[in-house]
BAZA-182950 format. One record per residue (C-alpha): z, y, x. Coordinates in steps of 0.2 Angstrom, whole numbers, plus 5000, padded with zeros to 4 digits. Example, Ala and Ser with C-alpha at 12.3 -4.5 7.8 and 13.67 -1.06 7.14 Angstrom:
503949785062
503649955068
! end
This chain:
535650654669
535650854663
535350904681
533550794678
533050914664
532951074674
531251104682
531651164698
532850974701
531450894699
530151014706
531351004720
531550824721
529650784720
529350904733
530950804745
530150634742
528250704747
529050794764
530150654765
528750534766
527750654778
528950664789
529350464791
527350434796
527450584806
528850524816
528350344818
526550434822
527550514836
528450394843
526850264843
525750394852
527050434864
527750234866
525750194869
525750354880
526950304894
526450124891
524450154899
525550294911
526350154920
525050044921
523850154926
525250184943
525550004944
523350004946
523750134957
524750054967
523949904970
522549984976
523750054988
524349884994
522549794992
521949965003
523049945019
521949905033
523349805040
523749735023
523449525028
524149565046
525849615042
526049445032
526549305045
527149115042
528549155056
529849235046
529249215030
529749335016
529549495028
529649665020
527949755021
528649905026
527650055017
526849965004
528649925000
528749824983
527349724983
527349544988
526249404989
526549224981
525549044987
524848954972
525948794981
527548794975
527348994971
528249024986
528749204989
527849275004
528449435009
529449574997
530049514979
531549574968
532249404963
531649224964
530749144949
530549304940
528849274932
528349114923
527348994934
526148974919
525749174920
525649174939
524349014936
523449104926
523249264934
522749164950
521049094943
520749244932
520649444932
522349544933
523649514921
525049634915
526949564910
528649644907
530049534911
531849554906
532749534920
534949474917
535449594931
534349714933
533349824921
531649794913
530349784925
528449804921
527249694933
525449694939
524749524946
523149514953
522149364961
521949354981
521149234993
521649275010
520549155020
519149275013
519749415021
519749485039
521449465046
521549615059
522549615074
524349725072
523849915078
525349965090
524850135090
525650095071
527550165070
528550005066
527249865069
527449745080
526449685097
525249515093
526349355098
525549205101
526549125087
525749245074
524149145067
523449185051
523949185034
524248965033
523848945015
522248845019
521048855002
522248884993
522349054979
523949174984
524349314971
524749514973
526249574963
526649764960
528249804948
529049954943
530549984931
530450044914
531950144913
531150304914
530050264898
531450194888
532450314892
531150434886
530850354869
532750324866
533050514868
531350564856
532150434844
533950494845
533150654841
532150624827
533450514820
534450694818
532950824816
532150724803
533850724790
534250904797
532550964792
532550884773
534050974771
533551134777
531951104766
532951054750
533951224752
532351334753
531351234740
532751244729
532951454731
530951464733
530751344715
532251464707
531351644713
529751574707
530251534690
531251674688
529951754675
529951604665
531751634661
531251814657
529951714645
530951614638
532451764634
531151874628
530551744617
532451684610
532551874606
531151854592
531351814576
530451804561
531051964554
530452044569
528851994575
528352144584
529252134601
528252034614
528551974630
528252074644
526852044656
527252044674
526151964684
524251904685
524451734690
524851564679
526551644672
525651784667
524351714659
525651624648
526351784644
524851844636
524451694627
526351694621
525751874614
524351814608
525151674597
526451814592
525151944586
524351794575
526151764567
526351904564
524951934555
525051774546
526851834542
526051984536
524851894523
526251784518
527451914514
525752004505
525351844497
526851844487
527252004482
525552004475
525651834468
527551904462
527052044454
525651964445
526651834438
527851964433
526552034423
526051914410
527951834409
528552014406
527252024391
527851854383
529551894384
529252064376
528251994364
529651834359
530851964360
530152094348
529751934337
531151854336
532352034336
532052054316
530851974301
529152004302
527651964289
526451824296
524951924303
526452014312
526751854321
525151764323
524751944333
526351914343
525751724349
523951784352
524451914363
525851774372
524351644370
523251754381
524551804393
524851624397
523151564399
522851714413
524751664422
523951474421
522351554426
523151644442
524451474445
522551374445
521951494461
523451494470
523451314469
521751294473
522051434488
523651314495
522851174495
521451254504
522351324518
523251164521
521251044524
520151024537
518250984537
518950804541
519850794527
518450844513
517650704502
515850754506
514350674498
512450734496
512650874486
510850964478
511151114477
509851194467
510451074451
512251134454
511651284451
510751274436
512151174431
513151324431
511751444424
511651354409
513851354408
513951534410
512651584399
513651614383
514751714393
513351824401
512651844382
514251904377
514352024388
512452094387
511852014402
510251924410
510551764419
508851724429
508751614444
507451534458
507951384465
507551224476
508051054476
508951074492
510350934498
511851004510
513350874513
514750944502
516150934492
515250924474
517051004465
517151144476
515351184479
515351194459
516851324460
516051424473
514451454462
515551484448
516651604457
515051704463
513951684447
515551744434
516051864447
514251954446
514551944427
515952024426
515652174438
514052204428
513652344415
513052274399
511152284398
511052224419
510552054423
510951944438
509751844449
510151664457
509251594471
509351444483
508151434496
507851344512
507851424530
507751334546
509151204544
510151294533
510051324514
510551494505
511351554490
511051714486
511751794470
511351974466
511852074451
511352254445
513052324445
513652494451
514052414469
515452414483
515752574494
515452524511
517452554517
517852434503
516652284509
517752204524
519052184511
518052094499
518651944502
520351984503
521851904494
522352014479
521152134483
520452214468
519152364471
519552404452
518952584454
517052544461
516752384453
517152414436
517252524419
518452454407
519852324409
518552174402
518352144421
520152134428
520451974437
521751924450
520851964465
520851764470
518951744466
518151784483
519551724492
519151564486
517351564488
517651624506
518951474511
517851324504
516251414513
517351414528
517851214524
515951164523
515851264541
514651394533
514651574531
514751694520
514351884519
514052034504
512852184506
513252314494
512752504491
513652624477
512452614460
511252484467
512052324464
512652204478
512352024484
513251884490
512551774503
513251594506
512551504522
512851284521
512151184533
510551064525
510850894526
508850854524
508550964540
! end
């Protein structure tokens, strides 16, 4: 059953059965045509050779009643029967060696063809043709003829009165049965001969053209996931080298996929390690000798804050993996507006934009897009506390929602300092924090998961999403959703 699994067995074994097939109906197609070939042959020369016999000028003449069954001399092999009795007038090969129901028939209609098997003698093909002899001119014997005899009184005309006599031409069908015995002897040996022959070269033709695949597929054994960087080599332009380029292909995606992954979690590492290396400093220090109650209440503040940003940071990457693990199929969408979303949020993040000295305006429209409401609130969110955060006390930020064609757009744009334009395709990057453009002070340190975020449930509701940014005039994010109204 291995031998099943290979490729090339059953490449070679479809392509037996296909030639095996072709060459059956080719070889019956053969032996048909040439059967049906010598088959109209011979009776095209026994038509021949009738006309031969019915030609002869002397044809009725050399047939007398006194002897009967008399030889005809060059037009040897033909002889005449009378309808009464079927007796045999002239030349035949045996008595009663056509049916009388075939010789009745052929004498009242056209010419009939008829093989007959004879039990001494080989197959013999015949020819019978209807002739009435009293309609015919009887010619006296020419003795200017080698061979003929003089005219004798006792020679009178052919005595068959009204009645139908019939002509009879035959010739053996050895020569054709010899012909197709040998054509099928030799099929019988080419044909097996020539599927082995095939199976040989299909097998070595199916082997050399697979070859690469088994460079493939060693070349692909060889990787592993601590090395992602070899690729297959490409050999060819043809199907198996396509593949080798879209095996590449697939491997520079792992890899950089592997590359996130393994980025992913040293960042997500080494900000966990962060807060929990705080608590456990500030436990240890606590608990290492007596201190006075302000001492302590300092201690759990500073552990109290340190573990709301880890469960903070846990929160994103939560959020984030379960992200990258949906679909657009798999969100819970529902007619979502937008604009009150919006002011929703607005009038959440005010306390926190008063505390930090800035002006929370917005311009929207009651716009309706086919969302997921939770996410679509934390993508507002994300953008609207982002702005606050990156802004200087005394700036403000401006929210709008706006129809445009068949989408609707949120556009968020604060009076900050701005992003430098190397800095703006890592945006929304995991981790990525531009602390050194985008802020003065560590009130603005996040993790770096914000935009990332924002970005994957953009992406989920098959939107968009884009910033334009310049050093010391602000920046502006702009989120694209398709309108569900349009």
């Amino acid at each position: 059953m291995s031998l099943f699994r290979s490729i090339r067995a059953r490449f070679t074994g479809w392509y037996l059965v296909v030639l095996a097939v072709l060459l059956i109906a080719m070889c019956i197609g053969v032996y048909a045509t040439l059967r049906h070939t010598l088959a109209v042959s011979l009776d095209k020369a026994l038509a021949h050779r009738l006309e031969e016999v019915m030609g002869q000028p002397d044809f009725i003449g050399m047939l007398t009643v006194d002897p009967p069954r008399v030889p005809l001399g060059e037009i040897n092999g033909a002889y005449i029967l009378a309808e009464e009795g079927w007796t045999a007038i002239g030349y035949r090969l045996s008595d009663d060696t056509i049916s009388t129901s075939v010789l009745d028939a052929s004498a009242t209609g056209t010419a009939i063809y008829v093989t007959v098997d004879h039990e001494d003698g080989p197959q013999v093909r015949y020819l019978l043709a209807p002739l009435v002899p009293q309609s015919l001119p009887i010619p006296p014997p020419d003795p200017a003829i080698r061979g003929s005899a003089p005219p004798r009184e006792s020679q009178q005309p052919l005595d068959i009165e009204a009645e139908t006599a019939v002509v009879v031409v035959g010739r053996p069908t050895d020569d054709m049965v010899y012909a197709l015995r040998t054509l099928r002897n030799t099929l019988l040996i080419a044909a097996p001969l020539t599927l082995l022959l095939s199976g040989i070269g299909g097998l070595f033709l199916v082997r050399r053209a697979l070859k690469p695949v088994d460079r493939i597929i060693a070349a692909t054994r060889a990787i592993e996931e601590t090395d992602l960087a070899k690729r297959v080599p490409v050999q060819s332009r043809d199907e198996l080298g396509r593949l080798a380029q879209t095996i590449n292909s697939m491997l520079d995606r792992l890899e950089k996929a592997f590359a996130r992954q393994r980025q992913f979690t040293d960042d997500a590492s080494h900000e966990l390690r962060t807060p929990l290396s705080v608590i456990e400093a500030e436990a240890t220090l606590a608990l290492r000798r007596e201190r006075d109650t302000q001492a302590y209440r300092d201690a759990l503040a500073t552990i109290a804050e340190e573990s709301s940003s880890m469960h903070r940071l846990v929160n994103q990457l939560l959020t984030l993996a379960r992200g990258d693990s949906l679909d657009r199929e798999d969100l819970e969408t529902s007619a979502v507006d937008l604009g009150s979303i919006v002011g929703e949020v607005l009038t959440a993040l005010e306390p926190l934009a008063k505390e930090r000295g800035v002006e929370l305006s917005s311009q929207t429209d009651t716009i309706r897009i086919a969302g997921d409401p939770v996410r679509i609130r934390r993508l507002v969110v994300n953008l609207v506390d982002n702005a606050v955060r990156y802004t200087e006390r005394g700036g403000s930020v401006w929210v709008s929602v706006a129809a445009e064609g068949a989408e609707a757009v949120l556009r968020v744009r604060d009076s900050g300092i701005g992003i430098a334009a190397e800095h703006l395709d890592r945006v929304f990057e995991r981790f990525v924090r531009l602390d050194s453009s985008r802020h003065r002070g560590s009130e603005a340190s996040g993790s770096g998961l914000g935009l990332a975020i924002c970005q994957q449930i953009v992406q989920l509701h098959g939107g968009s999403i884009k910033v334009e940014s310049e050093p010391g005039q602000g920046s502006t994010f702009i989120v694209r959703l398709h309108r569900q109204d349009a």
